[in-house]
C-alpha positions as a Markdown table, in Angstrom:
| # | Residue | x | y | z |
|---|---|---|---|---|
| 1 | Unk | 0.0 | 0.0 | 0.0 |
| 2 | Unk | 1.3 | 3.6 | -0.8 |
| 3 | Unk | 1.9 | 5.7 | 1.9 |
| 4 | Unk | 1.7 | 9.3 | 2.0 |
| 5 | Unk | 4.0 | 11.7 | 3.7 |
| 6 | Unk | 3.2 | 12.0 | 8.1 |
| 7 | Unk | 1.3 | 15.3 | 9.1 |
| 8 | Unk | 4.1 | 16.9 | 11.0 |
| 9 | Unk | 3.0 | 18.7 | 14.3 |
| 10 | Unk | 6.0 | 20.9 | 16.0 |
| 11 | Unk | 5.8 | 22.2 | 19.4 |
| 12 | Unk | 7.5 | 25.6 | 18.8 |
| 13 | Unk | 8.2 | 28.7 | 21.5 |
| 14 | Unk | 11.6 | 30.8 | 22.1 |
| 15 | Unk | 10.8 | 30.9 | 25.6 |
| 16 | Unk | 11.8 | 27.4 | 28.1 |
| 17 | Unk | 9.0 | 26.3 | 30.5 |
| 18 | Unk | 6.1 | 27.0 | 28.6 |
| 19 | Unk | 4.8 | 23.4 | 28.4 |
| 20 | Unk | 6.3 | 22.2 | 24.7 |
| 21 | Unk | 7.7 | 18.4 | 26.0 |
| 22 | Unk | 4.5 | 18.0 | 28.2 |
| 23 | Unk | 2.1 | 19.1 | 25.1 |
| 24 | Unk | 4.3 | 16.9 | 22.7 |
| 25 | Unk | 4.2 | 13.4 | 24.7 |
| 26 | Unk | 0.3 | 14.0 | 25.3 |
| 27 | Unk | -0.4 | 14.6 | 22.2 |
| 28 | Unk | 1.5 | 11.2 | 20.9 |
| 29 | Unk | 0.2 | 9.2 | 23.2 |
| 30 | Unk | -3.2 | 10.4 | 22.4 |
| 31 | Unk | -3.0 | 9.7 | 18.6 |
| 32 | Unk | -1.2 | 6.1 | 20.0 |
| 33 | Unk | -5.0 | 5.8 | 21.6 |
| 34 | Unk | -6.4 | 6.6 | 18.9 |
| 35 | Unk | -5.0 | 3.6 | 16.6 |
| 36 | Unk | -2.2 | 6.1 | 14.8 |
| 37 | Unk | 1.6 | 5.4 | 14.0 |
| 38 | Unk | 3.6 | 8.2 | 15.8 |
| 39 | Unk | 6.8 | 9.3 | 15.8 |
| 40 | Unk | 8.5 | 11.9 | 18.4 |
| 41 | Unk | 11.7 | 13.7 | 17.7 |
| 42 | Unk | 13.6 | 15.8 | 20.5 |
| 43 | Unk | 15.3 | 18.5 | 18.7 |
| 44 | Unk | 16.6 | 20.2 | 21.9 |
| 45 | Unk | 20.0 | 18.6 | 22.4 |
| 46 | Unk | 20.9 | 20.4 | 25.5 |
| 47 | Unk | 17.8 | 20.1 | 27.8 |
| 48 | Unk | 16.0 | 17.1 | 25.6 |
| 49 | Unk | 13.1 | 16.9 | 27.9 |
| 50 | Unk | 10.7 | 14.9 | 25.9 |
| 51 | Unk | 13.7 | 12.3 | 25.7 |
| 52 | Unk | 14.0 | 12.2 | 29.4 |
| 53 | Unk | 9.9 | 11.5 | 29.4 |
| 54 | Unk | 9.8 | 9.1 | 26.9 |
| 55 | Unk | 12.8 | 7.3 | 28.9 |
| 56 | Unk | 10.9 | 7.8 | 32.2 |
| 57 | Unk | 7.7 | 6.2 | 30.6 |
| 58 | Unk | 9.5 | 3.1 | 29.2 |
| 59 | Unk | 11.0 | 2.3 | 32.4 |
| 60 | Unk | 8.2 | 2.8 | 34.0 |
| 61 | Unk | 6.5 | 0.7 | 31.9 |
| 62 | Unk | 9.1 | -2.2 | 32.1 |
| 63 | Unk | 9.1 | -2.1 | 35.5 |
| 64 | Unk | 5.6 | -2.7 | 36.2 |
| 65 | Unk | 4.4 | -4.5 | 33.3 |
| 66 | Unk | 2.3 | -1.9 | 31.9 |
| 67 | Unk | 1.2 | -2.2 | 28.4 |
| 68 | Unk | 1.2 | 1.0 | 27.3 |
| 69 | Unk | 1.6 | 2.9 | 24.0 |
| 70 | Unk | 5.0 | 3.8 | 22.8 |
| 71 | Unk | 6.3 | 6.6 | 20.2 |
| 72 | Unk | 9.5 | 5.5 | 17.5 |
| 73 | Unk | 11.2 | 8.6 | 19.2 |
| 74 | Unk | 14.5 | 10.2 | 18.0 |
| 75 | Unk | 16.7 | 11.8 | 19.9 |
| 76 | Unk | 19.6 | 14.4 | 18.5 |
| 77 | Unk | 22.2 | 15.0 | 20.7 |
| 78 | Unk | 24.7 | 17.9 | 20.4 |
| 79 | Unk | 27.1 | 18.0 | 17.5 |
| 80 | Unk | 30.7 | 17.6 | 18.8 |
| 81 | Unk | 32.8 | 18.9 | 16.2 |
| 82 | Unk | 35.5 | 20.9 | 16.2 |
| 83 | Unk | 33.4 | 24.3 | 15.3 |
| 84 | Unk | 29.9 | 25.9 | 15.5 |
| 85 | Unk | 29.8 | 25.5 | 11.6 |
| 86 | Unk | 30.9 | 21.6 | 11.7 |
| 87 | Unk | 28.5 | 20.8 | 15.1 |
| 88 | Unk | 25.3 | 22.3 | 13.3 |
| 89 | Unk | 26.1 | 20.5 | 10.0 |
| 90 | Unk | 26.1 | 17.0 | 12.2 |
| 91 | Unk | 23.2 | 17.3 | 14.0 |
| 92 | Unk | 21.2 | 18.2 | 10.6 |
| 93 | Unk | 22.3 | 15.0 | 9.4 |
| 94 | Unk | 21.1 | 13.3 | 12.0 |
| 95 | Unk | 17.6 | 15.4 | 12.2 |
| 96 | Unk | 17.3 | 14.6 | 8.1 |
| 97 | Unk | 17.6 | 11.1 | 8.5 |
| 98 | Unk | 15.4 | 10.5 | 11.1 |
| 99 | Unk | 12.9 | 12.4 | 9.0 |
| 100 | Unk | 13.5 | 10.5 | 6.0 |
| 101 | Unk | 13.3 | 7.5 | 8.2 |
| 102 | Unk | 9.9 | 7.9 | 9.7 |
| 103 | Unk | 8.0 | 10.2 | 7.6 |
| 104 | Unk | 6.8 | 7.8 | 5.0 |
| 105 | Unk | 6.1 | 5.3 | 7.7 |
| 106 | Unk | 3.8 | 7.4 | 10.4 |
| 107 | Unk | 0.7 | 9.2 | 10.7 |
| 108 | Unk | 2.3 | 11.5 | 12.7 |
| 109 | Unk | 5.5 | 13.0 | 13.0 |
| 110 | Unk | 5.8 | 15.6 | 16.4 |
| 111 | Unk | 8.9 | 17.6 | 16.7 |
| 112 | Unk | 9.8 | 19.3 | 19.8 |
| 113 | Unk | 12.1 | 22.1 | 19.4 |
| 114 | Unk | 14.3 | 24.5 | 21.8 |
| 115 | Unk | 13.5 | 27.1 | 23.6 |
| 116 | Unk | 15.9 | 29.2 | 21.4 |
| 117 | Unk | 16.6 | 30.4 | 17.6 |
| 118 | Unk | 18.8 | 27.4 | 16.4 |
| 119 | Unk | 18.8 | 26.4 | 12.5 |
| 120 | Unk | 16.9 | 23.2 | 13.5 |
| 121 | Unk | 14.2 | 25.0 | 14.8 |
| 122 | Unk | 13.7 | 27.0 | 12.1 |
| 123 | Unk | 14.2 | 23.8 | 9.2 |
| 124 | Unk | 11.6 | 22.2 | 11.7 |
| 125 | Unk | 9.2 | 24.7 | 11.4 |
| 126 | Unk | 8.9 | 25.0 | 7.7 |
| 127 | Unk | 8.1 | 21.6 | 7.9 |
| 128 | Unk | 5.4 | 22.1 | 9.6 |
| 129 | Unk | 1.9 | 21.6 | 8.9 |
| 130 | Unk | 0.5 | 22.3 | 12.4 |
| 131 | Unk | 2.5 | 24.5 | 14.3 |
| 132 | Unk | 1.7 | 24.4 | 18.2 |
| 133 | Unk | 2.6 | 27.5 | 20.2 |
| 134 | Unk | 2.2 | 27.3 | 23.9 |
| 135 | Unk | 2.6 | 30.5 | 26.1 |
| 136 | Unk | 2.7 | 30.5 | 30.1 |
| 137 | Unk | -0.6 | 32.7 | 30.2 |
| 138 | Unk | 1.0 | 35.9 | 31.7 |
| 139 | Unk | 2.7 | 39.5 | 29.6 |
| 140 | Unk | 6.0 | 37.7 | 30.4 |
| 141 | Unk | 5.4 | 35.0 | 27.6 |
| 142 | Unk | 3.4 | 36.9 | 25.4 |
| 143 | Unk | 6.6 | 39.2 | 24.9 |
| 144 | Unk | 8.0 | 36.4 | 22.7 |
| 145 | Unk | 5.5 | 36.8 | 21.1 |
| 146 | Unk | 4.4 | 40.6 | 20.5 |
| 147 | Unk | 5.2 | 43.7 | 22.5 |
| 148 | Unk | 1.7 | 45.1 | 23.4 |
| 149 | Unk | 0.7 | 48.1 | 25.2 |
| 150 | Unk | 0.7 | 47.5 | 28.9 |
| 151 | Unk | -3.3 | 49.7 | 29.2 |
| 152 | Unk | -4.7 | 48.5 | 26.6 |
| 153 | Unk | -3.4 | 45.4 | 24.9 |
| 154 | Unk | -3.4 | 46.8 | 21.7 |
| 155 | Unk | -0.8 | 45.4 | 19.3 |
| 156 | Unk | 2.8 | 47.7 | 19.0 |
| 157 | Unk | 5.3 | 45.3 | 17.4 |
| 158 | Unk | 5.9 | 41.7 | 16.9 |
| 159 | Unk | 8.7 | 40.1 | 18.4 |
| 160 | Unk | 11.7 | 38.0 | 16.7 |
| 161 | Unk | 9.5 | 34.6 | 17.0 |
| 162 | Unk | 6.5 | 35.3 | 15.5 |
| 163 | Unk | 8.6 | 37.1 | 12.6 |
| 164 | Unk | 10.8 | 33.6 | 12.4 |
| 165 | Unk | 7.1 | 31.9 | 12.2 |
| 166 | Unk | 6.1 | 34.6 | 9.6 |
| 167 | Unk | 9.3 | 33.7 | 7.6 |
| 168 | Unk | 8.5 | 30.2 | 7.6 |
| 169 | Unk | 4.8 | 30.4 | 6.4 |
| 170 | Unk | 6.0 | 32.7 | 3.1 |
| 171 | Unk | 8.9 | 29.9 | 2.4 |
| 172 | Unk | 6.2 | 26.8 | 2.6 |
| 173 | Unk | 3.4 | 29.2 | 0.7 |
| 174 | Unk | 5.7 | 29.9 | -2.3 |
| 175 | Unk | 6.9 | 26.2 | -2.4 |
| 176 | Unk | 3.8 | 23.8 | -2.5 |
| 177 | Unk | 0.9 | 26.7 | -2.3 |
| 178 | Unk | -0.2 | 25.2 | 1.5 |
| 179 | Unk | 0.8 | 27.1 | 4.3 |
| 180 | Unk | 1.1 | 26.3 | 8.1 |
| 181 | Unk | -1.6 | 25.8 | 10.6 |
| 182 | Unk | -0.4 | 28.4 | 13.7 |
| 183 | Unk | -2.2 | 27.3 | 16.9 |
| 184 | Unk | -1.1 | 29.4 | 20.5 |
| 185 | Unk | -2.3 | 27.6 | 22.9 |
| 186 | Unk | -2.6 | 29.3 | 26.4 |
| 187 | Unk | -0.8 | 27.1 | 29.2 |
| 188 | Unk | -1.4 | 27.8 | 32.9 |
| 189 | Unk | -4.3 | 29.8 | 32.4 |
| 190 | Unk | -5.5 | 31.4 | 36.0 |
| 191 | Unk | -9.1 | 30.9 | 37.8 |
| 192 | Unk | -8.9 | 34.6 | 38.2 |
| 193 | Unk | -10.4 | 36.8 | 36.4 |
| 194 | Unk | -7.6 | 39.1 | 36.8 |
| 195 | Unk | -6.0 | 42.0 | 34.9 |
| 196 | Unk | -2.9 | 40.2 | 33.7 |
| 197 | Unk | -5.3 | 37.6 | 31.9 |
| 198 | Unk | -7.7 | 40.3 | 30.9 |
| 199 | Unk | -4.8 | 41.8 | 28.9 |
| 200 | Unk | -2.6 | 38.1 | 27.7 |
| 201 | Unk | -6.1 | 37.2 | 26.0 |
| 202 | Unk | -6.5 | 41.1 | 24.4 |
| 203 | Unk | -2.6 | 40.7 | 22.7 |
| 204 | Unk | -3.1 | 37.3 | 21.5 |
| 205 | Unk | -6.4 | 38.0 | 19.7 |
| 206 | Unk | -5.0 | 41.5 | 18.4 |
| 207 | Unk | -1.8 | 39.4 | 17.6 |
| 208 | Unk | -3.8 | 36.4 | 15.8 |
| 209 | Unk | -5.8 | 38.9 | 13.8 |
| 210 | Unk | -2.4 | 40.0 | 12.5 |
| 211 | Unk | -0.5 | 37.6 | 11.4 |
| 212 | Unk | -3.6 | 35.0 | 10.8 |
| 213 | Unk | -3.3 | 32.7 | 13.2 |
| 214 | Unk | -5.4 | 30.8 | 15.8 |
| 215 | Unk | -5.6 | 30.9 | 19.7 |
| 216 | Unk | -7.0 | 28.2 | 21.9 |
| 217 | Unk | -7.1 | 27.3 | 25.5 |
| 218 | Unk | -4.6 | 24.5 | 27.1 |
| 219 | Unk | -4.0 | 23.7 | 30.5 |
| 220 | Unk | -4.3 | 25.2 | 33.7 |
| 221 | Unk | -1.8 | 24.9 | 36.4 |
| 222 | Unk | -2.3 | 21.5 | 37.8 |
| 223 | Unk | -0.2 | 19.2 | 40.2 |
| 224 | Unk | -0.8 | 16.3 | 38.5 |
| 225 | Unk | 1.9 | 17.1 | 36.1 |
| 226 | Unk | 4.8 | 16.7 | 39.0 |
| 227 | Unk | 3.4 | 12.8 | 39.4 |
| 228 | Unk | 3.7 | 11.7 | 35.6 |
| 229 | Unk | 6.8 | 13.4 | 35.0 |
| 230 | Unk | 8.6 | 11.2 | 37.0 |
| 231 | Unk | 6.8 | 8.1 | 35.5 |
| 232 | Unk | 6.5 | 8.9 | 31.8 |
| 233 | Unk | 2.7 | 8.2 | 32.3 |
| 234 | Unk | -0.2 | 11.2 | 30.8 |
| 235 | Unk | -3.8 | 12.0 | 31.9 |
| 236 | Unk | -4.9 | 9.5 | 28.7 |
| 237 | Unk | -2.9 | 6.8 | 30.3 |
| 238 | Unk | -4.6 | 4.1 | 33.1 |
| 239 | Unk | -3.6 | 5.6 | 36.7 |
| 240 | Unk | -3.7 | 4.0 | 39.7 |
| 241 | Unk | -3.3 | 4.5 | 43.1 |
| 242 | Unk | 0.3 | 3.2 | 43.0 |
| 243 | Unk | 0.9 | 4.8 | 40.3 |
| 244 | Unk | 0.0 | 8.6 | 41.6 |
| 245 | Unk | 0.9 | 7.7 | 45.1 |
| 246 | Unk | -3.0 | 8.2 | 45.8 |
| 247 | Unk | -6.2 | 7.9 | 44.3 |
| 248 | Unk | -6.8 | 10.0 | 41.1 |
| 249 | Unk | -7.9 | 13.4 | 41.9 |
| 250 | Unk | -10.2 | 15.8 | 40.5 |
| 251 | Unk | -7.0 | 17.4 | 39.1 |
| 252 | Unk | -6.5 | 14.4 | 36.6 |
| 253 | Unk | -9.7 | 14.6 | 35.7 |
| 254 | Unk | -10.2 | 18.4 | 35.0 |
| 255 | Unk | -6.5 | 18.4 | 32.9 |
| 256 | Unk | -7.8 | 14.8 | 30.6 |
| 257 | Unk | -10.7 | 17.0 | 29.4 |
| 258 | Unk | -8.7 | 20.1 | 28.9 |
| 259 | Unk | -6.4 | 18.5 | 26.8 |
| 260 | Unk | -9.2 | 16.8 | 24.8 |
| 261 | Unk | -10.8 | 19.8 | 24.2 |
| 262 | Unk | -7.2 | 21.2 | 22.9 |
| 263 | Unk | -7.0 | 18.1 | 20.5 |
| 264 | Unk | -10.3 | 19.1 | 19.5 |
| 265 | Unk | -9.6 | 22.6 | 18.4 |
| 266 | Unk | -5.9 | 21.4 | 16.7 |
| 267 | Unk | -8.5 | 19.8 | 14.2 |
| 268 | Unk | -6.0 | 17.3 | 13.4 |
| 269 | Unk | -8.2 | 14.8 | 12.2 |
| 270 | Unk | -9.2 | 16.8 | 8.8 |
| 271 | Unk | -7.5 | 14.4 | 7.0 |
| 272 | Unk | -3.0 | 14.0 | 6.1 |
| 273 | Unk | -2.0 | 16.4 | 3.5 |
| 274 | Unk | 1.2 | 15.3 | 1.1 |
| 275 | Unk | 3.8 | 18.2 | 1.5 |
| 276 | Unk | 6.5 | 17.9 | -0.7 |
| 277 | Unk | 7.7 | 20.7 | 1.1 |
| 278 | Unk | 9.1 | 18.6 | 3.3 |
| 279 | Unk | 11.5 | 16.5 | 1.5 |
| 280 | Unk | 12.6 | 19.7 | -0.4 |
| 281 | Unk | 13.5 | 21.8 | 2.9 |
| 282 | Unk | 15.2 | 18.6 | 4.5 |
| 283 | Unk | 16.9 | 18.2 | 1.6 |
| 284 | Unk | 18.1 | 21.9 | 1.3 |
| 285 | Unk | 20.3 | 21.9 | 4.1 |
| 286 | Unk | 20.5 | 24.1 | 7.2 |
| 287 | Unk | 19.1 | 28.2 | 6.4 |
């Protein structure tokens, strides 16, 4: 049977903490549920968090004889040759072969990327056919984004990001006529109804009219993200009381049916759209 190329999903954001690794191994191991072939690829060498989950989960797993979905998951370590020139060239080798190895062969191909400007992360997000944003909901995180103004949240100037994003979309439009599904999704959302949120939701709305992109709700600060860490487990996987070191709380509850709504507004299911794009920008070489 022919195969046509994986819809690539990449967790993108020039800021660290904002949820990308946490978003990326719940979102595989929901499409795992769902009957899809998925593959992961940690394109942060120096703090390769999703590697470090998808270790936890497997040994976790092991351990206790859980039968539990799995990603094919690639990890790229840091290039160590003898300049910055020769160490970037290496690890887009190794980031171009796992692509070639995987993307004829999944449904699903999720990249996580740094929380900085590297040329990986910008190869990885022309590749892109849905591009996941999440931003810590407070004016902190929406600088990467946008500079607003602090009254009213009205739109001054974008920030270096959202013009490497911009960058991205034009490349993909002018080589295969498609361009790149831009999703922010708010992370750590307050129950307050407070000023700071009043004015993070303002900017990302004045923002997505701009540039065309689209804003959705994520998850709210939960402690039920410190338990799975350590065990590589999600909120889609079977807890028990062993497993959370108590019985499953309201908290796992309330973040399972946040992030199926969030799955629900990605619209992933639309069907897998061939992007030749892909091959041609892996085969490029570094920009």
């Amino acid at each position: 049977m022919q195969r046509s190329n994986a819809h690539v999903i990449v967790l993108g954001n020039e800021k660290g903490g904002s949820g990308k690794s946490t978003t990326a191994i719940h979102l595989a191991v929901h499409l795992l549920y769902e009957g899809f072939r998925v593959a992961t690829i940690d394109a942060d060498s120096r703090q390769h968090t999703l590697t470090t989950y998808v270790r936890n989960r497997r040994e976790w797993a092991k351990a206790h004889s859980l039968k539990v979905p799995h990603s094919t998951h690639f990890h790229l370590p840091q290039g160590r040759g003898d300049s910055l020139e020769k160490n970037a060239d290496i690890e887009f080798e190794m980031f171009r072969q796992a692509v070639a190895e995987v993307e004829r062969e999944v449904d699903y191909l999720i990249i996580d990327t740094p929380g900085f400007d590297t040329h990986l992360t910008r190869i990885a997000h022309s590749l892109a056919d849905t591009l996941i944003t999440p931003l810590n909901d407070s004016l902190i995180d929406l600088d990467v984004i946008a500079r607003i103004e602090p009254d009213s949240g009205a739109l001054i100037e974008l920030s270096h990001y959202t013009r490497l994003v911009q960058r991205s979309r034009r490349e993909r439009l002018a080589i295969d006529g498609r361009t790149i599904d831009w999703v922010m999704v708010r992370n750590r959302i307050s129950m307050l109804n407070s000023r700071n949120t009043r004015l993070v939701q303002t900017g990302l709305e004045n923002v997505a009219e701009r540039v065309g992109c689209r804003v959705a709700d994520g998850i709210a600060e939960r402690v039920i993200f410190r338990s799975l860490f350590p065990i590589g487990m999600t909120v889609f996987d079977p807890l028990d009381e062993d497993a959370l070191g108590g019985m499953p709380t309201m908290s796992h509850i309330g973040a399972r049916q946040e992030y199926r709504l969030l799955l629900e507004a990605l619209n992933l299911f639309a069907g897998h759209r061939r992007s030749d794009v892909r091959e041609q920008r892996v085969l490029a070489g570094p920009v």
